[in-house]
C-alpha positions as CSV (number, residue, x, y, z in Angstrom):
1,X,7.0,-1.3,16.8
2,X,4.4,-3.5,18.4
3,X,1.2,-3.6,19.9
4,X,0.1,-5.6,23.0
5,X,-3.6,-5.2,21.0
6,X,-1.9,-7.5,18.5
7,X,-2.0,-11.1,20.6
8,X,-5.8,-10.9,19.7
9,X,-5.8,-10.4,16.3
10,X,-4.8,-14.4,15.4
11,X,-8.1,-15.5,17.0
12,X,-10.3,-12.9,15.9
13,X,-9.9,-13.7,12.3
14,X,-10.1,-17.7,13.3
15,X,-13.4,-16.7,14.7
16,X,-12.6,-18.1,18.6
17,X,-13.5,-14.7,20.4
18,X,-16.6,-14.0,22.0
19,X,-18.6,-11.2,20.9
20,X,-17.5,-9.1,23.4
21,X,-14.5,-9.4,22.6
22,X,-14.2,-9.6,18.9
23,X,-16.1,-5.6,18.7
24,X,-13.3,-4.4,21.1
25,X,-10.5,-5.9,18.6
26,X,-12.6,-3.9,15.6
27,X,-12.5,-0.9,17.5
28,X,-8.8,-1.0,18.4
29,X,-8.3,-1.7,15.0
30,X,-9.8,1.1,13.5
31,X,-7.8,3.4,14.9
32,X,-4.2,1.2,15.2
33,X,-2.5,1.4,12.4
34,X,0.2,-1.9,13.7
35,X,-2.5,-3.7,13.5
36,X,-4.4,-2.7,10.8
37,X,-1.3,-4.4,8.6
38,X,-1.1,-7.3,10.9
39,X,-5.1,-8.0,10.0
40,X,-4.4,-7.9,6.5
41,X,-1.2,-10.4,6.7
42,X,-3.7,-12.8,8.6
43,X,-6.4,-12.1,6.1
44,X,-6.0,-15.8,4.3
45,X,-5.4,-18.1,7.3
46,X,-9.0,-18.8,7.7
47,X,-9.3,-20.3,4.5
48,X,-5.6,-22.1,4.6
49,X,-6.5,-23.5,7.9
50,X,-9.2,-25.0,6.8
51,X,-7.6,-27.3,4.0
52,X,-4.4,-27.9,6.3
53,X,-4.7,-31.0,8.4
54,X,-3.6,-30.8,11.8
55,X,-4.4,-31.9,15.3
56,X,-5.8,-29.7,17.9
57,X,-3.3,-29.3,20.7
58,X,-4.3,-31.1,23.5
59,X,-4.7,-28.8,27.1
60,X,-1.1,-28.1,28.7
61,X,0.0,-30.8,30.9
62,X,0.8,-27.5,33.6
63,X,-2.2,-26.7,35.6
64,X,-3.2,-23.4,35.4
65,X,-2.0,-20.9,38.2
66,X,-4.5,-20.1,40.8
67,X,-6.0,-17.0,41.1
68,X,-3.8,-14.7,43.7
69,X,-5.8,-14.3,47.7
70,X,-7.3,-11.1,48.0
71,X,-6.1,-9.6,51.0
72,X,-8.1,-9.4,54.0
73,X,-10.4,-12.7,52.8
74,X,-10.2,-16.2,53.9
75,X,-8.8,-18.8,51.3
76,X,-11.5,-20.8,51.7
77,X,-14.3,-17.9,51.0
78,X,-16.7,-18.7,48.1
79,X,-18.8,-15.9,48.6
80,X,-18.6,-12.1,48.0
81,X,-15.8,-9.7,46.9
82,X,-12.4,-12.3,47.0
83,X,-15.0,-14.7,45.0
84,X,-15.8,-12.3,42.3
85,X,-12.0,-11.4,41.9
86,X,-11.1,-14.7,42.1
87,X,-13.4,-15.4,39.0
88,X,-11.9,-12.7,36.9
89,X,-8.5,-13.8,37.5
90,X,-9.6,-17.6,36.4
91,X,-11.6,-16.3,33.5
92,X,-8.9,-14.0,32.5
93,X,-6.5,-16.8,32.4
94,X,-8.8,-19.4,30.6
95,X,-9.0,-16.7,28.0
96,X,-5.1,-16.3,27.4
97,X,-4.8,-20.2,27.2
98,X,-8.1,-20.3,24.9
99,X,-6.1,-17.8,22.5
100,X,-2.8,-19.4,23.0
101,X,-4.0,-23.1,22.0
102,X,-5.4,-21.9,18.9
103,X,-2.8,-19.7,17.9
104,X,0.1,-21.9,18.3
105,X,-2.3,-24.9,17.0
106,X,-2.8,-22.2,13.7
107,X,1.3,-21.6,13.7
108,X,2.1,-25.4,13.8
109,X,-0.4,-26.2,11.2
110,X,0.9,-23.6,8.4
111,X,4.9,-24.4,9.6
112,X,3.7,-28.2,8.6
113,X,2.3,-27.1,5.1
114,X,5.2,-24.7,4.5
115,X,2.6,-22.0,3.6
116,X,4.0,-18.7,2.7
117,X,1.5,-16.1,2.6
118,X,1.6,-13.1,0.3
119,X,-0.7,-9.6,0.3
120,X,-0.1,-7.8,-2.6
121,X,-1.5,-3.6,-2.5
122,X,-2.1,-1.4,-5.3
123,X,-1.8,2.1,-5.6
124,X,-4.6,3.1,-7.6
125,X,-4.1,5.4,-10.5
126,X,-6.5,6.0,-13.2
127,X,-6.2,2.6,-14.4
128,X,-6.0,0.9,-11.4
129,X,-3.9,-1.7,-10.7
130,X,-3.0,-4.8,-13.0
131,X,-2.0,-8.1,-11.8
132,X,1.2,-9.6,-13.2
133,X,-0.4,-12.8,-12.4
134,X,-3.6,-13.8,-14.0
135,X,-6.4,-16.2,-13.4
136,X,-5.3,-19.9,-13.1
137,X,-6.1,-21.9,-16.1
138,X,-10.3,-23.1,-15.4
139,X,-11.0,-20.0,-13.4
140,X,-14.3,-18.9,-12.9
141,X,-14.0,-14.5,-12.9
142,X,-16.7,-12.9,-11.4
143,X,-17.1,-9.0,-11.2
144,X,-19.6,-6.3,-10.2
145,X,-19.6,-2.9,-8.8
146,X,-21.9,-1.5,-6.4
147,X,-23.5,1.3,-7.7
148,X,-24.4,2.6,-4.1
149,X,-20.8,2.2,-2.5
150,X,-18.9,2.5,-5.5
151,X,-16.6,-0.5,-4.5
152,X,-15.6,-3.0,-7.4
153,X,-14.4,-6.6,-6.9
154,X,-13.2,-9.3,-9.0
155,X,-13.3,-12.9,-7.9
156,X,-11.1,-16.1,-10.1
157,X,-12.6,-19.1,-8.6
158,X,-11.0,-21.8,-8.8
159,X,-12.0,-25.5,-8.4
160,X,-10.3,-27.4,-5.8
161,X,-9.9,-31.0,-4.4
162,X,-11.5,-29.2,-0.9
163,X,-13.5,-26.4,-2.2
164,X,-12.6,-23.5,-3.9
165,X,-9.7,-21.2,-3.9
166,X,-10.8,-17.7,-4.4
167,X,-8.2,-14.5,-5.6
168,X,-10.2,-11.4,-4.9
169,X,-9.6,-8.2,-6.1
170,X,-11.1,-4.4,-4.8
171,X,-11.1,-1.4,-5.5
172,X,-12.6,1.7,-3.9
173,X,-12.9,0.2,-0.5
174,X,-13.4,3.2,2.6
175,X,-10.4,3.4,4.1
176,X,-10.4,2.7,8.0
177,X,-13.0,-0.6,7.5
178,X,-12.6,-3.9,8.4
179,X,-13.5,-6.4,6.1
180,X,-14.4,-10.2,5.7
181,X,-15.7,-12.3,2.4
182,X,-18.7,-14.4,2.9
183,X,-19.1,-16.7,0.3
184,X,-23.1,-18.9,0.0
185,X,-24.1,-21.7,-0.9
186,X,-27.0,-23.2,-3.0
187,X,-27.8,-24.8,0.3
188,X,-28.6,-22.0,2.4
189,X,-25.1,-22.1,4.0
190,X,-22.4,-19.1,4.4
191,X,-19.1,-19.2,5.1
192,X,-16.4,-16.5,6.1
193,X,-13.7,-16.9,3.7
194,X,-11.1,-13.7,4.9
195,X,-10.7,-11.1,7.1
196,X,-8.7,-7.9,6.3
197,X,-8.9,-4.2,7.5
198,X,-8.6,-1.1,4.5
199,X,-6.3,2.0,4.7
200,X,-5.5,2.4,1.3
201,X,-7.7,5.4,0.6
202,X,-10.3,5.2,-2.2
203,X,-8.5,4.7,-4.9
204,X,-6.1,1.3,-4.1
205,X,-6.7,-1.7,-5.2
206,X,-6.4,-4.8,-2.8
207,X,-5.9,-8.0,-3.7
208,X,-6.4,-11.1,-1.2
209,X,-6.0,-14.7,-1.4
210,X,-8.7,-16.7,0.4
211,X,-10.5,-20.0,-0.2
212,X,-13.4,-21.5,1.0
213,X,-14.7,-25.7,1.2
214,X,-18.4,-24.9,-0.9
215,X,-17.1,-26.1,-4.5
216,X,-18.0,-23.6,-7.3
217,X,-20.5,-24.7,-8.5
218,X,-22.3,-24.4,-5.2
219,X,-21.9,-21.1,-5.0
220,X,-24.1,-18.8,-5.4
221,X,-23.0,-15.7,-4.1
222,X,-19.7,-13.7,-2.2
223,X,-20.1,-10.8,0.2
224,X,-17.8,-8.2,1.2
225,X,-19.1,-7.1,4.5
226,X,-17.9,-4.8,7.1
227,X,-17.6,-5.5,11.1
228,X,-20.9,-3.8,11.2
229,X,-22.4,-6.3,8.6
230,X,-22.7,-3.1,6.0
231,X,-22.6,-5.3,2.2
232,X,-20.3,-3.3,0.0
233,X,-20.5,-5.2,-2.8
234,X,-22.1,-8.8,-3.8
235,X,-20.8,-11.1,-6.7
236,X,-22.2,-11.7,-9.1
């Protein structure tokens, strides 16, 4: 099963939709379950895209169709009605080739890095849920609960040759709330590291890969923020 909703959802998380826009994908979302689990599988490819070199697709040789006539005006009108439509329809099609260029520029980039991306989901329990993996040797592990909103997270940051890779961990999110980690700097400068939408209930734990280019030791705080900027938890 699909959605037609879903087409969006690639450039929301990469950031390339207007405002507009980008609230009308989080309220869709919130009440779509196809994709609500098509957010989280896109949830790392901010943070993969931005270590993964690739060229930006250049505009398509093929010029773009023209907006259909609208009956009863003159071809050659620039003014009133047949004007207006006619800059819907060209708006409406820059937007689909807006989305399409980054999306298939997003696709080529990750097919060139082989990158296989994995969401692992807890089921909660009274002990939550452990890891069979654990941190990479030199992780930094970070951890706090909010002890308005209940929510717990646990961060391994690791040092990289481009930043920082980041394995976050949750628990207690709301369920029905899209998410993103912002990750700051000692510089004054934020960065939005993942995007993911929660259905788990309150007692599943998440866990999401994401990375961002401020090295470690120029961090100095991580976010988990809704879509209406609502700060569930900071680390540390």
């Amino acid at each position: 099963m699909t959605c037609r909703e879903s087409a969006d959802l690639g450039a929301y998380v990469l950031g390339a939709l207007p405002p507009a826009e980008r609230s009308a994908v989080e309220r869709h979302v919130a009440d779509c379950p196809h994709c609500t689990q098509e957010l989280v599988l896109l949830a790392p490819l901010p943070g993969l895209l931005r270590h993964t070199p690739f060229v930006e697709l250049p505009e398509s040789a093929a010029p773009l169709p023209h907006p259909p006539a609208v009956a009863g005006m003159d071809a050659g009108t620039s003014t009133g009605a047949g004007a207006e439509a006619r800059k819907e329809t060209a708006g409406a099609v820059r937007r689909r080739n807006r989305r399409r260029r980054v999306l298939v520029a997003a696709g080529a980039a990750l097919s060139a890095a082989g990158v296989v991306v994995a969401v692992l989901f807890g089921t909660g329990g009274s002990g939550g849920h452990s890891d069979a993996v654990g941190a990479r040797p030199g992780a930094i592990t970070l951890s706090r609960t909010d002890p308005a909103t209940h929510v717990s997270a646990s961060m391994d940051l690791t040092a990289e040759s481009w930043g920082t890779s980041v394995r976050l961990r949750l628990a207690h999110l709301p369920p029905g709330v899209v998410c993103r980690l912002v990750v700051h700097s000692r510089e004054g400068r934020s960065e939005t590291s993942g995007t993911w939408a929660s259905d788990y209930g309150s007692g599943a734990t998440l866990t999401i890969p994401a990375s961002t280019s401020i090295s470690p030791q120029d961090i100095v705080g991580l976010d988990v923020v809704t879509a209406q900027n609502s700060v569930l938890v900071t680390v540390p």
